[in-house]
C-alpha positions in Angstrom: 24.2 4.0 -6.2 22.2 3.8 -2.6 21.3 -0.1 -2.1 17.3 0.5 -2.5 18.2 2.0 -6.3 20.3 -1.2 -6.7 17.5 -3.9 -5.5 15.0 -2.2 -7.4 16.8 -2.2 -10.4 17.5 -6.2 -9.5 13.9 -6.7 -9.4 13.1 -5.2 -12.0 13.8 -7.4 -15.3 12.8 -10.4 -13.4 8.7 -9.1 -13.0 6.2 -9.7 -15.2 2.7 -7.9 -15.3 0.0 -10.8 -15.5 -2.7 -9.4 -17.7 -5.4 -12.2 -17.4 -8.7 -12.2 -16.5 -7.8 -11.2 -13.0 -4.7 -9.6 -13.4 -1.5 -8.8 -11.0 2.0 -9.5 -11.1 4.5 -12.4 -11.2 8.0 -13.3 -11.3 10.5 -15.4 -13.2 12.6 -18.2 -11.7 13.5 -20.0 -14.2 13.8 -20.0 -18.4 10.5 -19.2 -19.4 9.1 -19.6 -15.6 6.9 -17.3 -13.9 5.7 -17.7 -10.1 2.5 -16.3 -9.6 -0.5 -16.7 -7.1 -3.7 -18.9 -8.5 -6.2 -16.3 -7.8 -4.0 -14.0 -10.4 -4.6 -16.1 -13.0 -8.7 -17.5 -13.3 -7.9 -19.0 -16.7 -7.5 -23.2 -16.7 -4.8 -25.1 -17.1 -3.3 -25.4 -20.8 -5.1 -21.9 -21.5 -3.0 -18.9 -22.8 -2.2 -15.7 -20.9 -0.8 -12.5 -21.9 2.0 -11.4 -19.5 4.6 -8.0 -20.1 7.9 -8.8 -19.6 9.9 -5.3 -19.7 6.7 -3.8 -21.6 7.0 -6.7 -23.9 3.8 -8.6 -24.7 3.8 -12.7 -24.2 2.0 -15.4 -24.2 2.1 -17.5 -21.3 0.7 -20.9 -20.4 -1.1 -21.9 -17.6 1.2 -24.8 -17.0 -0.3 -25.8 -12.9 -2.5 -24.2 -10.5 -2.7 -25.1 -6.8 -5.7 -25.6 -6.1 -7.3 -25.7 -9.4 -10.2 -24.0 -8.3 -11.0 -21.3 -5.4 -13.0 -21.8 -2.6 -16.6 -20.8 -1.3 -15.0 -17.4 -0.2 -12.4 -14.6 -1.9 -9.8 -16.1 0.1 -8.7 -18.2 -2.4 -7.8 -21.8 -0.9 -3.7 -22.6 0.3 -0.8 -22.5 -1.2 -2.8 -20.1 -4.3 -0.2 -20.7 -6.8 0.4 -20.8 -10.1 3.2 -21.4 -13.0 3.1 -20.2 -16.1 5.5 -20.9 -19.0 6.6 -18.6 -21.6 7.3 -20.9 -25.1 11.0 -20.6 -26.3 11.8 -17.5 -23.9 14.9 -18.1 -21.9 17.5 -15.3 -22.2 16.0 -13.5 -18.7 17.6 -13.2 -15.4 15.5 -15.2 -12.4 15.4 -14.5 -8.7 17.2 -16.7 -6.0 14.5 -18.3 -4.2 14.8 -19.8 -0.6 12.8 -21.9 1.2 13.8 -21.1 4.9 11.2 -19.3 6.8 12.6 -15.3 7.4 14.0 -14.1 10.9 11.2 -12.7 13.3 11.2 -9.2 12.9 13.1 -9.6 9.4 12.2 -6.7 6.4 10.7 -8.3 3.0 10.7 -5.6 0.0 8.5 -6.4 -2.5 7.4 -4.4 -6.1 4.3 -5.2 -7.7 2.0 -3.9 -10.5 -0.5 -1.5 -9.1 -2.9 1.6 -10.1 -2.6 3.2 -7.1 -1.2 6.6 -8.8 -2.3 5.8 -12.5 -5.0 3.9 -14.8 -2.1 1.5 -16.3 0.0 -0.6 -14.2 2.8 0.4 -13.0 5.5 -0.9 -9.7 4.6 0.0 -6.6 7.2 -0.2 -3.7 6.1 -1.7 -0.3 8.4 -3.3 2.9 6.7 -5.6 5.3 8.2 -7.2 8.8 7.7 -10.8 9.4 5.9 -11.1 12.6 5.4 -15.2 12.2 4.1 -17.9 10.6 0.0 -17.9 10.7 -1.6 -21.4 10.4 -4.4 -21.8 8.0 -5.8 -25.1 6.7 -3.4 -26.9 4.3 -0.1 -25.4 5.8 0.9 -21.7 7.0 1.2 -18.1 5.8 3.3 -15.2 6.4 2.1 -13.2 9.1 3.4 -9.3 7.2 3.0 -5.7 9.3 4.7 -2.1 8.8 3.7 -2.6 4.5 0.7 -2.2 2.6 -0.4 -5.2 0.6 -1.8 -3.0 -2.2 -4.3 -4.1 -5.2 -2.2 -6.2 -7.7 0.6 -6.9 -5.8 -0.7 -10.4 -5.8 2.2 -13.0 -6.7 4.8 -10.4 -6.5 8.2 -11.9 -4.8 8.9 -11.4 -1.0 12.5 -10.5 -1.2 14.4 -10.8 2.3 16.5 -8.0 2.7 19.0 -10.0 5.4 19.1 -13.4 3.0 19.3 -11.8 -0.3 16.8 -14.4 -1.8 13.0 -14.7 -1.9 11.5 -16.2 0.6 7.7 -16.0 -0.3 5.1 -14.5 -2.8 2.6 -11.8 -1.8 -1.5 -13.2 -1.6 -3.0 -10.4 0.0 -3.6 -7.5 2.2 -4.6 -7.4 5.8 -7.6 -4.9 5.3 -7.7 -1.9 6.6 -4.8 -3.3 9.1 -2.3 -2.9 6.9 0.4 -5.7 6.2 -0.4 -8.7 4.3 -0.2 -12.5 4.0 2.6 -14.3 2.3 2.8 -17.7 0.9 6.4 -19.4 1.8 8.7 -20.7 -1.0 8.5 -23.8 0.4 5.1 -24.2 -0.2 5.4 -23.8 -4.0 8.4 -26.3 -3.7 6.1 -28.7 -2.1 3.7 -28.6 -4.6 5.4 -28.1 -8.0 8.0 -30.8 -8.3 11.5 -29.5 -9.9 10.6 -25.9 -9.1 13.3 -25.9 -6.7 16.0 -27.8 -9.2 15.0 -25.4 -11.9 15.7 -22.5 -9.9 19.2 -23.7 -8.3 20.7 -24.1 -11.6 19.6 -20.9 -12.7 18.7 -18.4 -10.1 22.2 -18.3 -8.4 24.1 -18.4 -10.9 23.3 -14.6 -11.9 26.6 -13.0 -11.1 24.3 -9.6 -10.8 21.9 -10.8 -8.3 25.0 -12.1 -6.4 27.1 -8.5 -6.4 24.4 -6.4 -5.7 23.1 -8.1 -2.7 26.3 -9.9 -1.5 28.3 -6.6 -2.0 25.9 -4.4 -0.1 26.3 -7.0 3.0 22.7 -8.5 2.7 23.3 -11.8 1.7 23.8 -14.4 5.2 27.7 -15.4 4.3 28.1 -16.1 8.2 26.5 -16.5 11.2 23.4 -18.1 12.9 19.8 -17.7 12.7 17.1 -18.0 15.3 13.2 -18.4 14.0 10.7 -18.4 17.0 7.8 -20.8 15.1 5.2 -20.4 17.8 4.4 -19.5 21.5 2.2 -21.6 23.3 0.6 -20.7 27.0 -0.4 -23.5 29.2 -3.3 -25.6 28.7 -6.5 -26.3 30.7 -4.9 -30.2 30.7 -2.1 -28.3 32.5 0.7 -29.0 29.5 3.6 -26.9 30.0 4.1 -23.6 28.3 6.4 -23.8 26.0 8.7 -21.9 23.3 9.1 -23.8 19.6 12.2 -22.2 17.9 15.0 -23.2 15.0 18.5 -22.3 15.2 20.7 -22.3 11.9 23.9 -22.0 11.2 23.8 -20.0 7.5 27.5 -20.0 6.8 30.1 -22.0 5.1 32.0 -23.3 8.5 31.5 -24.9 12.1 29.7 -22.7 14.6 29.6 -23.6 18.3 27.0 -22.7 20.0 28.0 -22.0 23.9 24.7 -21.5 25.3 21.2 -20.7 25.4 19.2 -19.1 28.0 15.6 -17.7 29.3 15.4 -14.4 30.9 12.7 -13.5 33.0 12.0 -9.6 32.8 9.4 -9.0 34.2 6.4 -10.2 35.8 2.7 -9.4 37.0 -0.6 -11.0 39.0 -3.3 -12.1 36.6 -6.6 -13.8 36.8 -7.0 -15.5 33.7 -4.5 -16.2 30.9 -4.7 -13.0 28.0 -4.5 -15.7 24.8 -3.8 -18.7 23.1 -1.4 -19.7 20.5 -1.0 -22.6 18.6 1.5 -25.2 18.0 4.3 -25.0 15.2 7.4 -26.7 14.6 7.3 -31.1 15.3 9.8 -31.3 18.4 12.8 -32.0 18.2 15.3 -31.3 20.5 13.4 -30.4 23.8 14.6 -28.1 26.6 12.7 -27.6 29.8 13.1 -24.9 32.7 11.2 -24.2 35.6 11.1 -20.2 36.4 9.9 -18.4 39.8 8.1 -15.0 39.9 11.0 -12.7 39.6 13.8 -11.4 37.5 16.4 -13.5 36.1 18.3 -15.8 33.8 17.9 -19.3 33.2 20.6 -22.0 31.8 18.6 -23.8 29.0 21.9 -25.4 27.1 24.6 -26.0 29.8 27.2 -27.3 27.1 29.2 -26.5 23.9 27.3 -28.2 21.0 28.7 -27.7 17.3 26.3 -27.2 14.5 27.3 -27.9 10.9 27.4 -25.2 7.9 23.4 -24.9 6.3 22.3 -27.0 9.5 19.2 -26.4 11.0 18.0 -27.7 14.6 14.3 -27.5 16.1 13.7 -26.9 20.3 10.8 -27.3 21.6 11.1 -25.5 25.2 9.0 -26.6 28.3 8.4 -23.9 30.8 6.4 -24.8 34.0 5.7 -21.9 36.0 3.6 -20.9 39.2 0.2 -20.1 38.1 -1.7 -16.7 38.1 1.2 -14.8 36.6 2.1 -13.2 33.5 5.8 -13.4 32.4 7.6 -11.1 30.1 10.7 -13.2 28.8 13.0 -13.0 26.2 15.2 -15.9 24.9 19.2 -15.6 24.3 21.2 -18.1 21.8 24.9 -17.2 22.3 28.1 -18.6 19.9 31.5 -18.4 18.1 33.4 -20.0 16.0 35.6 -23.0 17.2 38.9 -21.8 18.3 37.5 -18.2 18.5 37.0 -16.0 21.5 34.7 -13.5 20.5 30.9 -14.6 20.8 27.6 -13.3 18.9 24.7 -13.1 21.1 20.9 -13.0 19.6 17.9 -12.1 22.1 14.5 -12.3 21.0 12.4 -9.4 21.1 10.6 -9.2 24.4 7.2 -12.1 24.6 4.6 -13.2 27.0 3.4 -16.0 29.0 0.1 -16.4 31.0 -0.3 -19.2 33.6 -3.6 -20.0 33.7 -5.1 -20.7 37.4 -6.9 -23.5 38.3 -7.2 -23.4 42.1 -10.3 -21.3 43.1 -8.3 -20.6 46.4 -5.6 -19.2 44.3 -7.8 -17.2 42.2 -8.5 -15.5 45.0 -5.7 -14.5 46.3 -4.8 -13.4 43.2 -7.6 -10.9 43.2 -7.3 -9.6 46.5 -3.7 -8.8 45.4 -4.8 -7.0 42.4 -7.5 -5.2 44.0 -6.8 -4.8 48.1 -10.1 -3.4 48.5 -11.6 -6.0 46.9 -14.0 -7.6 50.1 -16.0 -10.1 48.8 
């Protein structure tokens, strides 16, 4: 059996079609629990639903919705989600939700309840890559490319193909982009107290959910995790660039991570930084490195430092740079077990820095470079 027949057959018994006013689909994570975005369901709180469980009709009630209400625009107010509880209805498998936030570049598979190919509903495949998390007022969505968000796919579970558990809930598409937006499980954890107690006592215990993922090597049983959270350039007040990133050890023993670097790849003349990004991750551990216009590698950790199973740490890394260049960099977190010899090495996919100048002097220089025949 070829592991995308296996996961879909996972998914399957643990979606629900949400038939309410707006309709789209939802997922059970605990007895009689279904997960499903707010904009999904317009009907109030203590109001009745009909959700299809396995083509079975039932009723459903809205037991919270956060927010209550939507906003001035379709894009319904953060987290947009909803539980609903099915009366007396607890002999259903439930997904293993997660609240980490996925690796960069990490596949999510999703199946939802569509009409793409037919008038009734019926599940549609799609798999999105992570790019980031996109701040948004009242927290931080999803950032998803490479999938298509499709019409009723709304509250449909964002399973992580690497983690073998959900890590989010589909809101929308991205347009004519392509994509979509996610909401993160540990938004609905915030927000609906024992959600997450609920779910650990019944979610992974499913021995099924545990063979077919575990078995097919998806689950994270060792190793270490990297998230880069955000990329900030320098500011007009001159604050250092800088690189905000967790590191995780998500196995059952000691890890020691030996080192951590910066490479320089590349780098090229500019007059006038290419973008801004914001802030994520609080510091907490900071790093800081000063790089010259050239190729190379940079020491950012010059010493062993152990990190403990399910541990997560936060860097906040300072880069000061000469200004008027672009850098292409890529950061490397390197590790092995204690007493080991052979070490893993993670590099992140390939990013960019601008160095904004502020010296009108130096801004012209820098043009003259980029254009020699530049006179004036």
């Amino acid at each position: 059996m070829s592991l995308t027949h296996s996961i879909d057959q996972l998914l399957k018994p643990r979606l629900v079609l949400v038939n309410s006013a707006v309709g789209g689909t939802g997922f059970l994570v605990a007895p009689g629990t279904v997960l499903t975005c707010a904009h999904v369901v317009e009907e109030p709180i203590g109001e009745v639903v009909e959700v299809r469980h396995l083509g079975v009709a039932l009723d459903a009630e809205v037991e919270s919705r956060v927010p209550a209400a939507g906003g001035e625009d379709a894009f319904y107010p953060y987290p947009d989600l909803c539980l609903l509880r099915i009366g007396g209805y607890e002999e259903h498998p439930c997904v293993v939700l997660d609240e980490r936030i996925p690796a960069i570049d990490q596949r999510l598979y999703t199946r939802g309840y569509t009409t793409t190919l037919s008038p009734m509903p019926s599940e549609e495949p799609s798999t999105f890559t992570y790019e980031g998390l996109h701040d948004v007022a009242g927290g931080q969505l999803l950032k998803l490319t490479s999938g298509d968000a499709v019409a009723g796919m709304s509250g449909s579970p964002l399973l992580d193909l690497a983690g073998g558990v959900v890590a989010g809930v589909v809101k929308t598409s991205r347009g004519e982009r392509g994509g979509g937006w996610g909401i993160p499980v540990r938004a609905a954890f915030a927000v609906m107290p024992g959600l997450k107690e609920a779910n650990a006592r019944y979610g992974d215990s499913d021995p099924q959910w545990r063979d077919i993922l575990r078995s097919a090597g998806q689950a994270h049983d060792s190793g270490v995790i990297v998230d880069i959270d955000a990329i900030r350039e320098r500011t007009p007040s001159r604050r250092p660039a800088g690189v905000l990133f967790t590191v995780t050890n998500a196995g059952g023993t000691l890890v020691k991570l030996v080192s951590m670097g910066l490479e320089v790849i590349s780098c090229r003349r500019i007059v006038a930084p290419h973008h801004d990004l914001p802030e994520g991750l609080p510091e907490q551990f900071s790093l800081s490195v000063e790089i010259d216009p050239s190729p190379g590698v940079y020491e950012l950790l010059d010493h062993a430092h152990m990190l403990q199973p399910q541990e997560t740490e936060g860097y906040s890394l300072q880069i000061h740079a000469a200004e008027g260049w672009i850098y292409q960099l890529s950061l490397h977190v390197r590790w092995r077990e204690p007493g080991g010899s052979h070490l893993e090495v993670w590099r992140s996919r390939p990013f960019e820095l601008a160095f904004t100048i502020t010296d009108p002097g130096e801004l012209l220089r820098a043009a003259r470079e980029a254009d020699p025949g530049w006179t004036r």
